[in-house]
C-alpha positions as CSV (number, residue, x, y, z in Angstrom):
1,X,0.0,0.0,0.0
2,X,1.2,3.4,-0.8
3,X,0.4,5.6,1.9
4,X,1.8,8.4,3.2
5,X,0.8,10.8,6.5
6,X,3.1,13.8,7.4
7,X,2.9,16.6,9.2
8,X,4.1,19.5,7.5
9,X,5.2,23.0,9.6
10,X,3.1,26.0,6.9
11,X,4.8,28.8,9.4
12,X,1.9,29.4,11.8
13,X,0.3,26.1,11.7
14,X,0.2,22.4,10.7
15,X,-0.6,20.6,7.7
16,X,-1.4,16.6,8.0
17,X,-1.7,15.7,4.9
18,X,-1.9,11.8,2.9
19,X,0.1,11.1,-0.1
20,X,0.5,8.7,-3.0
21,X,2.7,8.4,-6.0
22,X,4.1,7.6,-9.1
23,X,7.7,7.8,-10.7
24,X,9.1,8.4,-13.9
25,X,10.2,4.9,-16.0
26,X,11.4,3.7,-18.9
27,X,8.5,2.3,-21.2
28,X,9.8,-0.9,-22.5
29,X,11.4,-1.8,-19.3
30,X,7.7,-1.2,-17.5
31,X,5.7,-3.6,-20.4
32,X,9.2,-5.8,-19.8
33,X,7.9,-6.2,-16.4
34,X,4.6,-7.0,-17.2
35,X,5.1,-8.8,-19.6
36,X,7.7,-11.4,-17.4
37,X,5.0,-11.6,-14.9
38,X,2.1,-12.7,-17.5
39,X,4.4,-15.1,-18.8
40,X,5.1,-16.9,-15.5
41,X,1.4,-16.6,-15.0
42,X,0.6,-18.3,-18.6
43,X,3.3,-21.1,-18.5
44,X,2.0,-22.4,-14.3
45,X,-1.1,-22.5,-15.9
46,X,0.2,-24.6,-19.0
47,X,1.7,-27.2,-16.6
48,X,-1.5,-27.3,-13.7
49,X,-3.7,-28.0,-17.4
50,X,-1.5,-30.3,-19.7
51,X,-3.0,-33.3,-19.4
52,X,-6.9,-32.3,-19.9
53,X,-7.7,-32.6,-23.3
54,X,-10.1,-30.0,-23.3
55,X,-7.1,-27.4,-22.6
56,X,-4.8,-28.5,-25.8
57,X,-5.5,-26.0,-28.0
58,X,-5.7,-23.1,-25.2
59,X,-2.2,-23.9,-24.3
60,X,-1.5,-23.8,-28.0
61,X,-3.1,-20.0,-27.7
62,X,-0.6,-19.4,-24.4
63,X,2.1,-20.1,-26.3
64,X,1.0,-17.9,-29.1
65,X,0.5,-15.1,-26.9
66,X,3.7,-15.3,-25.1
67,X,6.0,-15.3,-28.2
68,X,3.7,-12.3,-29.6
69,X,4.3,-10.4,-26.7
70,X,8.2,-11.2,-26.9
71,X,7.5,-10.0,-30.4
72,X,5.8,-6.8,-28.9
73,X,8.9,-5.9,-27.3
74,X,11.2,-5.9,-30.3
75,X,9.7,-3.4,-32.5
76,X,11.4,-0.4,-31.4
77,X,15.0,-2.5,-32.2
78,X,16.9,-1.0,-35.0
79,X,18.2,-4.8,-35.7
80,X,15.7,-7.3,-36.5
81,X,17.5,-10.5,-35.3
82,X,15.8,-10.6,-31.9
83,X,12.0,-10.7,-33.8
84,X,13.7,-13.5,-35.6
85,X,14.1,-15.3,-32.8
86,X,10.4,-14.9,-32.1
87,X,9.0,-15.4,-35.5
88,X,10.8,-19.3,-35.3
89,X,9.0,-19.7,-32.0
90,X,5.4,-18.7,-33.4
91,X,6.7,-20.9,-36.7
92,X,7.5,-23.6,-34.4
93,X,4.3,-23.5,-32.6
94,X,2.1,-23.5,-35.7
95,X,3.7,-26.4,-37.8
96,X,0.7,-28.9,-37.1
97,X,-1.5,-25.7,-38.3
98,X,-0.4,-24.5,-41.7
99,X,-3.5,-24.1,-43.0
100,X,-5.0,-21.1,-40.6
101,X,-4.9,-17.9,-41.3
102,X,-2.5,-17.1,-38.2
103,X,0.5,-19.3,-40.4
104,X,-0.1,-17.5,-43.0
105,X,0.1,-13.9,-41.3
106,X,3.2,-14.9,-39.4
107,X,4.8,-15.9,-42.3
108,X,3.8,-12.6,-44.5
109,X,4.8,-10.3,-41.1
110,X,8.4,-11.9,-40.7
111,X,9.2,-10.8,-44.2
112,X,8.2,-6.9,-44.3
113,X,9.3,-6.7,-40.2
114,X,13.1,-5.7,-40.5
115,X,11.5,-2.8,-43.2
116,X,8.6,-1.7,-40.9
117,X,8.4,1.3,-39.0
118,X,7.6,1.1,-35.2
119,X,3.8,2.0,-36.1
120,X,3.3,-0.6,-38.5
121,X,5.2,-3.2,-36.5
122,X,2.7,-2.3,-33.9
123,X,-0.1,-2.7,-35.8
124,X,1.0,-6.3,-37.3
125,X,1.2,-7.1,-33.3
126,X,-1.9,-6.5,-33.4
127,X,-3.3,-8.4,-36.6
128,X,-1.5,-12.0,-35.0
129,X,-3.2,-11.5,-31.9
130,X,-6.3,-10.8,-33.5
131,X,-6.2,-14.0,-35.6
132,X,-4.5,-16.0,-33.0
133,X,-7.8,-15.4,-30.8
134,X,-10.0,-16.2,-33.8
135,X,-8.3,-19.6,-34.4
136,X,-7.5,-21.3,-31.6
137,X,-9.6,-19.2,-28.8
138,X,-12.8,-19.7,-29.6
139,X,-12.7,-16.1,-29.8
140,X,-14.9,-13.8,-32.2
141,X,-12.5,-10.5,-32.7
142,X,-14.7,-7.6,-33.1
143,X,-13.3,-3.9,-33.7
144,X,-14.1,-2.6,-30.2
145,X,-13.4,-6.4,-28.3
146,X,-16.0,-7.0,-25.9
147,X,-13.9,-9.8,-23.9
148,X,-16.8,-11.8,-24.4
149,X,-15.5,-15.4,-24.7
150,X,-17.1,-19.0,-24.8
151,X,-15.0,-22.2,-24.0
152,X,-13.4,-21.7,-20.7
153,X,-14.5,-18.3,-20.0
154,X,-12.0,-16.7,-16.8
155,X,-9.1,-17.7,-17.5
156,X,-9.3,-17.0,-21.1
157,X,-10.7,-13.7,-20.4
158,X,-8.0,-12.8,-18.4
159,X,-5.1,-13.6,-21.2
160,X,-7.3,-12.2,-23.9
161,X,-7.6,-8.8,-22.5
162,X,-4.1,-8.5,-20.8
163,X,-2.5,-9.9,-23.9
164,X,-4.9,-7.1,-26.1
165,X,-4.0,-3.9,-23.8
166,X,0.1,-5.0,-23.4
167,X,-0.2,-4.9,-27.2
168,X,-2.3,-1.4,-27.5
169,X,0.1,-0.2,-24.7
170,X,-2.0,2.9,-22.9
171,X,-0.7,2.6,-19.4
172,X,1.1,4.5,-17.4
173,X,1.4,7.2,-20.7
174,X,0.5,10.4,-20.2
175,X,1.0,14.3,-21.5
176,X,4.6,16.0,-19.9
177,X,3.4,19.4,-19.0
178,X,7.0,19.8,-18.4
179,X,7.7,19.5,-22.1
180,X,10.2,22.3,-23.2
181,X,9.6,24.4,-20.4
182,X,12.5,26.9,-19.9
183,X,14.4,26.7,-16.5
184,X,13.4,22.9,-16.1
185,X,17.0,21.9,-15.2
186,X,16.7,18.2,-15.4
187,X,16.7,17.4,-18.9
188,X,14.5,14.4,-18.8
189,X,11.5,16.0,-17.4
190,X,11.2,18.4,-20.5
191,X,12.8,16.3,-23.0
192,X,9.6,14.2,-24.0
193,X,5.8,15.3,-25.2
194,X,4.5,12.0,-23.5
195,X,6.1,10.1,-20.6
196,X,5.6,6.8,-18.7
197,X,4.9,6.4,-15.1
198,X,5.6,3.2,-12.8
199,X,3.3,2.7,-9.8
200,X,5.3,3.7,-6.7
201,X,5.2,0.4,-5.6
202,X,7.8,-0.9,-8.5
203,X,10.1,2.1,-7.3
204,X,10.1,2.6,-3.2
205,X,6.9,0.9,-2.7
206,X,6.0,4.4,-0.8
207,X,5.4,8.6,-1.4
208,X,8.9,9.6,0.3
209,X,10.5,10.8,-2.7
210,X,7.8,13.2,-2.9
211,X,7.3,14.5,0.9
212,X,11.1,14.8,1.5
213,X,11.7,17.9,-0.7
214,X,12.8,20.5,1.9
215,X,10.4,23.1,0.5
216,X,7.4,20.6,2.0
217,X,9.2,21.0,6.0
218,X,8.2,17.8,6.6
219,X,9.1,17.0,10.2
220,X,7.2,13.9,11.0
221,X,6.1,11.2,9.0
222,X,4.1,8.1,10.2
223,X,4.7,5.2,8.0
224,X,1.6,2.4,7.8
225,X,3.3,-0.2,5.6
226,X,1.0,-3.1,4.3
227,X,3.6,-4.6,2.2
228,X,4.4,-8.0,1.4
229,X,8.0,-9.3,2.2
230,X,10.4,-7.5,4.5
231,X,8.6,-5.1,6.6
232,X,11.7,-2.6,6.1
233,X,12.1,-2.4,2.6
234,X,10.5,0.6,2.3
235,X,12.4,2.5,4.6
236,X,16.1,0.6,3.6
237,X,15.0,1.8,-0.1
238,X,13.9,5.2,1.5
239,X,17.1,5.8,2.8
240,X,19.6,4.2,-0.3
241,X,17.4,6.9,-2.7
242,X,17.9,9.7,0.0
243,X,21.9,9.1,-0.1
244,X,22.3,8.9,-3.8
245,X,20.3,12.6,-4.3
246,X,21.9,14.1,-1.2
247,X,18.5,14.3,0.9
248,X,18.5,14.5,4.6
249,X,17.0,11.1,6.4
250,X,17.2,9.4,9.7
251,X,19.6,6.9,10.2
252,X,17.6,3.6,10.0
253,X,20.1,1.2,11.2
254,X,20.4,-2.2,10.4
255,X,17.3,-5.1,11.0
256,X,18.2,-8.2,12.1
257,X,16.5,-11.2,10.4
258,X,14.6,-11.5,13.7
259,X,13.2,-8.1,13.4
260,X,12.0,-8.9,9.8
261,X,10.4,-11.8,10.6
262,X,8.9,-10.8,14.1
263,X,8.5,-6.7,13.6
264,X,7.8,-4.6,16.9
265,X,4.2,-2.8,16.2
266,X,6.3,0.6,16.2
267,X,9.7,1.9,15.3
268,X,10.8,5.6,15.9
269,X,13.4,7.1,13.7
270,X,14.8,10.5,14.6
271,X,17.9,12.9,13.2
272,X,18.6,15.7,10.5
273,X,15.4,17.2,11.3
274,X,13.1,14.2,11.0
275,X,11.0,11.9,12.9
276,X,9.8,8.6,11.1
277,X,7.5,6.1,13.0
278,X,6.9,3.3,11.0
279,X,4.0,0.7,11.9
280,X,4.3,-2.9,9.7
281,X,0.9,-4.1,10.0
282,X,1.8,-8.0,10.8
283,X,3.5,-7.2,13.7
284,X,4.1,-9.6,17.3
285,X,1.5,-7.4,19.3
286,X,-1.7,-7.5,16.8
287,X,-0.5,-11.1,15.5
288,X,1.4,-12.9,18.3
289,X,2.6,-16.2,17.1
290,X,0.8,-15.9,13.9
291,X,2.5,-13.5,11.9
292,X,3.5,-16.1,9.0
293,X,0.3,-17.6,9.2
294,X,-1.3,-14.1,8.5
295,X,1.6,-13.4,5.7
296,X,0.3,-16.2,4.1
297,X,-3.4,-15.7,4.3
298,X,-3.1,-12.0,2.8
299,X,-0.2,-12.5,0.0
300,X,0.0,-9.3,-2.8
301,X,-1.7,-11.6,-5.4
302,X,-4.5,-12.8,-3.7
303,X,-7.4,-12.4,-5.6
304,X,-10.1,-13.0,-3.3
305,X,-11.2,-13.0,0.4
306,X,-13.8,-14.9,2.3
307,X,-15.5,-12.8,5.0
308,X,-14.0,-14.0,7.5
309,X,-10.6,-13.2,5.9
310,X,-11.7,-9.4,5.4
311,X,-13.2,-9.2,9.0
312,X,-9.4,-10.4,9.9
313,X,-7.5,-8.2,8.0
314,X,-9.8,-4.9,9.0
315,X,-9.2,-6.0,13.2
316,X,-5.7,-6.3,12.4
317,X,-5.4,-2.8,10.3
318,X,-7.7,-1.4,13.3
319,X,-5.1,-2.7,16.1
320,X,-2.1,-1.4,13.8
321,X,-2.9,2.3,14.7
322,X,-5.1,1.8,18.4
323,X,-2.2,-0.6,20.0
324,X,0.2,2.5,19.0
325,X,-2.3,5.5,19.3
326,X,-0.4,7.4,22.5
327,X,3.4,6.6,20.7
328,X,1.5,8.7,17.8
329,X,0.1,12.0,20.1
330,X,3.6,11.9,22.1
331,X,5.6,12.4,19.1
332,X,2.9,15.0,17.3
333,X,3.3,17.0,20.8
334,X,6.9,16.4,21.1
335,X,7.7,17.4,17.6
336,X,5.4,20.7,17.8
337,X,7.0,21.4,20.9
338,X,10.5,21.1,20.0
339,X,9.6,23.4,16.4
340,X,7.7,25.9,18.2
């Protein structure tokens, strides 16, 4: 979760205020990403369904779909030879079916691809995974897709529509209003019309970056972290970034592998004019001796919760902040006090 409370000094008064981010990325290393991730997801599901019958000619589609998206990520290459690569694979995968139509197209695409432009090498992206959807899942293309798919319908759904928007590629793009602005001194905010964002949680995994500016005054920040994993990633990541770019931060310390795997409920960070309290929520007061049992029950990629799960998780967010409510008012008083 990327949330973010601070209290800011505004002269006279205090500011708490919440905050969320984004960071600047690189686009093909974001659909890169992605695009690993889906193809884990596509090749576990090839092996939990390779003996039912029913499933041949989906994992015939998976495999289409996961050399076309290799193929997605080649066409900005001046050199063709890595598309090659991909074209043999689709080839490979289509020699018991010469006689569709997606053959054919692969065979017509691999011979105008290293004289394409990027546009056109998008589009033909495009035209395979519209015929590969026709032919082997069960899948009637329309102009506007309407993800409406018979055979067997979720998972299906799910690969047809991530494979379809990784191929269109609109997220994370959007307009620079930075572009060519005078006195912009980094060069790379002004340099291009549109640019591409990352989640904050594939950079920090947190909004520091964009509280610590010293024209905010930030003096104390209370730190709710709901991630997966180590409970202190955030802030060792937090600090590495604040080193590099010469911004002032509390010495953290080390954590002991202990500590990661059996966090206190609170942990108070003070120095170069900053106070960080940072609460993991699956901690040995709210949990006790069920802290992995609880890291299991509410992984990142969990898709769904019984009610009993989400009556769970909301006592244990509740206890996050009541178990540490008067460590929170001390150090609001104490750090008003010590800045009036």
């Amino acid at each position: 979760m990327k949330w973010t409370n601070l209290f800011m000094s505004n002269h006279d008064h205090w500011d708490k205020v919440g905050l969320w981010g984004s960071a600047l990325g690189c686009e093909k290393a974001i659909m890169k990403a992605i695009i690993d991730f889906f193809q884990k997801f596509l090749n576990r599901w090839k092996e939990d369904n390779s003996a039912v019958e029913e499933y041949q000619k989906y994992n015939i589609l998976s495999d289409l779909y996961k050399y076309l998206l290799e193929l997605r990520l080649c066409v900005s290459d001046s050199s063709a030879s890595s598309a090659m690569t991909n074209f043999d694979a689709l080839e490979n995968t289509l020699k018991n079916h010469r006689s569709t139509k997606s053959y054919a197209a692969v065979i017509e695409i691999r011979q105008v691809w290293p004289t394409a432009d990027v546009q056109t090498r998008e589009n033909k992206c495009l035209k395979l995974w519209e015929l590969f959807s026709n032919d082997f899942g069960d899948i009637e293309v329309t102009e506007t897709p309407s993800f409406e798919v018979r055979g067997i319908g979720d998972w299906l759904r799910f690969i047809y529509k991530t494979t379809y928007y990784i191929l269109r590629w609109r997220w994370g793009s959007t307009r620079n209003f930075l572009y060519e602005c005078e006195g912009v001194k980094i060069p790379e905010l002004k340099e291009k019309e549109i640019v591409s964002l990352i989640d904050a949680g594939l950079a920090i995994n947190t909004a520091y970056p964009l509280i610590l500016h010293p024209a905010r005054n930030v003096k104390l920040i209370l730190s709710f972290d709901f991630s997966s994993g180590d409970p202190f990633e955030t802030l060792r990541k937090t600090a590495e970034y604040c080193k590099i770019n010469g911004i002032k931060f509390p010495d953290i310390g080390d954590f002991t592998k202990e500590e990661k795997d059996k966090p206190k409920d609170c942990y108070i960070f003070r120095g170069n004019g900053l106070t960080v309290m940072h609460f993991p929520l699956l901690n040995k007061v709210n949990c006790q001796d069920k802290i992995n049992k609880y890291r299991d029950m509410f992984k990142t990629f969990k898709m769904s919760y019984t009610g009993e799960e989400i009556d769970t998780l909301l006592s244990l967010a509740k206890k996050n902040v009541t178990n540490v409510q008067k460590k929170i008012v001390d150090e609001i008083k104490r750090t008003v006090a010590s800045s009036s």
